[in-house]
Structure formats: structure tokens, C-alpha cells
C-alpha angles and dihedrals in degrees: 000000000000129000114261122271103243127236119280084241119034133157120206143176121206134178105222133213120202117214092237091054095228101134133336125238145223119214133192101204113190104184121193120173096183090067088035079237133144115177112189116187108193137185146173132213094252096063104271112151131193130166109184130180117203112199110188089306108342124089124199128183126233141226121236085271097061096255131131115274103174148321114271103168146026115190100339087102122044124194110239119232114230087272114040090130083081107044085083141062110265140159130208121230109188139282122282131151127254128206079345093314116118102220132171109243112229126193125203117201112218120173107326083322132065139209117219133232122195114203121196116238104220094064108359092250120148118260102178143358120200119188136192097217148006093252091100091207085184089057084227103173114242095345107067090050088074143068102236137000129199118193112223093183136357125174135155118253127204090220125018091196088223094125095100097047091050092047091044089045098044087049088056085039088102083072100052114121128193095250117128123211133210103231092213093054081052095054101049093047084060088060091061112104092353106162121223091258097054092047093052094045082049092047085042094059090052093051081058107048095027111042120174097030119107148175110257126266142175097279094082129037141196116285124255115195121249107239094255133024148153131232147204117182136164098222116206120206118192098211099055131058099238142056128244119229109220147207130192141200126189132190117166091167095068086020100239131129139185128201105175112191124200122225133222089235074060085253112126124223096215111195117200130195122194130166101322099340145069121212109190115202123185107209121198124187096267098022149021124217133201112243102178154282131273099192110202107028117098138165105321106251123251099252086047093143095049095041090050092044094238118190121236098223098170153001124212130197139194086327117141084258091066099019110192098006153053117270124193118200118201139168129226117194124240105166127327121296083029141086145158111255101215131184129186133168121250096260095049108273120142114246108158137001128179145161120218122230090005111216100238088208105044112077131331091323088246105155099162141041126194112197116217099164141028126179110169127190102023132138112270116204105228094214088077084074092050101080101094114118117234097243089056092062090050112129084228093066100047094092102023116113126284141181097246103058148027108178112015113206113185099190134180088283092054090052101044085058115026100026101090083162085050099231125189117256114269130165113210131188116239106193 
């Protein structure tokens, strides 16, 4: 099977994620092949502003009257063909709904990695992208140059009005250079000696184009996890072509924790963490092998998000991004450049969960979890943590080699969050 080719004319909205975590965006995105045009306008909630053209591979930026200011790109953005979902090599793992639309789940192989497209099933539109790094192999303007984007609306539209802006900017296109721009850079160069009035007309398009998103207040919270709770997620790797359902089991009272992962050969990688260490065993029907020791990280402790100073970005409510109810996003840092993307509802349940440019080599390459299924405070029988072999727990395994990592740095994050004995940071070579 192969995604949908989208309309010739289409109008979308998206929320955007950058890869760093600094703010999230909104974009008005007005697509028209027959122009070979894609015009993104694009906004934050402090005030930053762009409005960007994109004609077959150069990209201009325009004034508040829709003309053409300057040139800011040659060849760094591409416009897509209808469809471009299908230029490149891409495998379909199953349907499953997101956020309660049922989407088809499309991996894209780049390069020993792959980003993800998630394509709803009533009319083929997409419904999120989700890409490893910034490098926008795809060219895709304005999209591919984030983590992560969630499309509030799509529909197709019989005219997209952009005639006038192609013919104004073509007529300016003597003066295109081969510069590229970075569009957050851009955006926050357009806060800079903003007056009162120009920031409230800006907030005031996104209220338009985005009801129902806000900035936090003190009306909702970060989340703290209940003692004891149980999990279903859908885990995404981005170096392998399926995805991993998932159970959890969490209890922070004897501080020991299960994620069991199902594999696509029907064996299951169960990762336990007890105490300070994960063991992580992969059990097959007729055998269970070792597969190696992370000393000093155990069970994530219950006030994660304020241990590991997580920032509130956004609050949705009632969008059809968090449909019936209230949605906090929030980041946690991991380095620099990096961050976790992290939603909850307003009364505490797990809904993403996603790491941006996911490492291939450090753990599983699971840089997204869709929750399905959240039941806190319920009894755990202790017996789940108990499925470690004893020759997994030998002192001898604990630094031999193992699929999951290479090198193994457990820095301050990891220690905030899944060091409940508060060991010192230490990076150790498993080899």
C-alpha cells in the first residue's frame, strides 16, 4: 500500500516542535501545485512573526502586505509534488489511532534511520510528521526544519489566492542569492523592537488560526507520578521499520520499574529497572538471552518534571489536538540542542512522549511513546520484577557488551530522573 497523493490545492494548519525545545509554532500553510507555491505563515506566542513564500526551490519573505521583502533562500526549501510521499522508500506498520484518529503509520528509511508520517485514514491527510534531524532531507519548507508537526486542520481548497505573490516575487527573483536562513533565528529577530500594538495583532492571528492553544498559567501544573501505576504504550524506534507495543509497570514504593516491549519475531526486550540499574533481558519462546547492564539508572522518580526543571510551552484545550479535555506540553532537557517533548493531560495521564535527534546507537532508538492506557494507583504484583535470570545479575555482566549501547553516559539529566541512590555521574564503556 502506498499514502495518499494530496490535493493540487490544500490549506493546512500545524503546531510545530523544534528539536532544541525552545518554543512551539503555529503555521498557516496555503499549498498550490499548480503554481509550484507553498506559502507558510508562521508565529510564536512571544510575539515572533514570519510570512515565507516558497516558488519551485527559492524561498522569499514577505512584508505585512503580503509583498515580497527580500529573498532569504535558494534551494535549501523544495516545493513537494502532490506525491512526494511516494518518491522515497517507505513501509507501512499498521493502523492505530493518535490522539482518537485512526491513521496509517509510515516509516521513511534515511540513511540507516527513518522519520515517520501518520496519515489519517478517512481522507489520507497527514496527521503528524515526526523527523530525526534538522537536515530536511525532503527539503519540505518550514516542516522538515522541526522535530515534530501536528496538523490542527487540512482541507483541500478550490483557490489558494497566492497568484499575485508568485508573479510579485518572480519579478524580484533577479535578486535571489544562495544564502540559507534558520527560520528560528528569523523568528526571533522579528521579536526585537516589536511595539504593543504589533505583538497583540500577532497573538491575535494565532487566536484565529489556532483556538483553543495558550500560553501556561497557573491553573495546570506539571505532572508527578502517582506511587504505583500501570502503562500501555505504542513505542517508535527510528532504526527499525515497526513499532513495539508496549506494557509498563511502575513502583516507586520498593523503586522498581518494567517496560516490556513486544517485537516484531513475537519475543519481547523486557527492561527492568531496580534500585540504580536496568537489566534488560530479551525473552524468546524457548530461551532468554542477556542483553546487558546500565549501572546507575534506575525507575524515574515520581516529581521527574520538576527534578529535572522541565518547562510548561503550551496548554491546549478542547483543539482537535486534545479533543474533550485540557493538554499540557512540556520539554525536559537532555544536551544541549536536545530535549524530551513531553504531553500530559491536565489531570496527570500520559499522552506523548518523544525525544528529539535520537542517538541510533544510545539505547533502544525509541524516540516516541504513544500512550494508550493509564491506571494509577493500582496494586502491582511484585513478582512482575522478578524475571531477571541470575546470570544476568552477575557482577561479571554488568560492563560486557550489549545490543543496546555502546558508550553509556549517564550524565546530570539521567540522574535527576532515574537516580533514586543519587549517584554521581559516571560514563562507563561497555564493550
Amino acid at each position: 500500500a502506498n499514502p495518499n497523493a494530496l490535493p493540487q490545492k490544500w490549506a493546512a494548519v500545524a503546531l510545530l516542535s523544534p528539536f532544541d525545545g525552545s518554543t512551539m509554532y503555529i503555521s498557516l500553510i496555503t499549498y498550490d501545485y499548480s503554481l509550484k507555491a507553498m506559502r507558510t505563515v508562521v508565529a510564536d506566542y512571544e510575539g515572533g512573526f514570519a510570512d515565507l513564500i516558497t516558488i519551485n526551490d527559492s524561498t522569499w519573505l514577505l512584508d505585512e502586505n503580503s509583498n515580497c521583502l527580500k529573498p532569504v533562500a535558494a534551494g535549501m526549501w523544495k516545493v513537494p509534488a502532490p506525491d512526494w510521499v511516494n518518491s522515497t522508500d517507505h513501509n507501512c506498520a499498521g493502523i492505530k489511532p493518535i490522539l482518537e484518529v485512526p491513521v496509517q503509520w509510515w516509516r521513511y528509511a534515511a540513511g540507516g534511520v527513518g522519520n515517520w508520517l501518520w496519515t489519517r485514514t478517512d481522507n489520507g491527510y497527514p496527521w503528524r510528521m515526526m523527523f530525526v534531524n534538522d537536515s530536511n532531507i525532503y527539503k519540505l519548507p518550514l516542516l522538515g526544519n522541526f522535530s515534530m508537526a501536528n496538523f490542527i486542520t487540512m482541507e483541500s481548497i478550490n483557490e489558494s489566492n497566492l497568484g499575485p505573490i508568485v508573479n510579485s516575487c518572480r519579478q524580484s527573483a533577479k535578486n535571489l542569492n544562495a544564502a540559507k536562513f534558520n527560520i528560528q533565528s528569523l523568528l526571533k529577530d522579528s521579536r526585537l523592537n516589536i511595539t504593543a500594538g504589533e505583538k497583540e495583532k500577532r497573538l491575535a492571528w494565532l487566536g484565529s488560526h489556532a483556538a483553543g492553544i495558550s500560553l501556561p498559567d497557573s491553573s495546570i501544573s506539571l505532572p508527578v507520578w502517582p506511587q504505583t501505576f500501570s502503562a500501555k504504550s505504542l513505542m517508535t524506534p527510528v532504526n527499525r521499520t515497526a513499532t513495539y507495543p508496549t506494557n509498563i509497570f511502575y513502583d516507586w514504593r520498593i523503586k522498581k520499574q518494567l517496560t516490556a516491549m513486544q517485537q516484531p519475531d513475537k519475543s519481547v526486550v523486557d527492561a527492568y529497572l531496580i534500585d540504580s540499574v536496568t537489566y534488560i533481558v530479551q525473552k524468546f519462546v524457548d530461551s532468554t538471552q542477556c542483553q546487558g547492564v546500565l549501572p546507575h539508572l534506575g525507575p524515574a522518580t515520581p516529581r521527574w518534571a520538576y527534578v529535572d526543571k522541565c518547562q510548561s510551552k503550551l496548554v491546549l484545550t478542547n483543539t482537535p489536538l486534545s479533543p474533550n479535555r485540557k493538554t499540557l506540553i512540556f520539554t525536559c532537557p537532555i544536551e544541549e540542542g536536545r530535549v524530551f517533548w513531553i504531553w500530559y493531560t491536565a489531570e496527570g495521564k500520559p499522552i506523548v512522549f518523544f525525544e528529539t535527534s535520537p542517538p541510533v546507537s544510545e539505547g533502544t532508538s525509541l524516540s516516541l511513546a504513544d500512550y494508550y492506557d493509564f491506571n494509577p494507583n493500582v496494586a502491582i504484583n511484585p513478582v512482575i520484577f522478578k524475571g531477571v535470570p541470575a546470570n544476568c545479575m552477575a557482577n561479571n555482566q554488568i560492563y560486557k557488551k550489549q545490543r543496546f549501547h555502546g558508550q553509556l553516559a549517564i550524565d546530570l539529566n539521567c540522574n535527576n530522573c532515574h537516580n533514586p541512590v543519587n549517584d554521581k555521574p559516571v560514563v562507563i564503556n561497555l564493550k
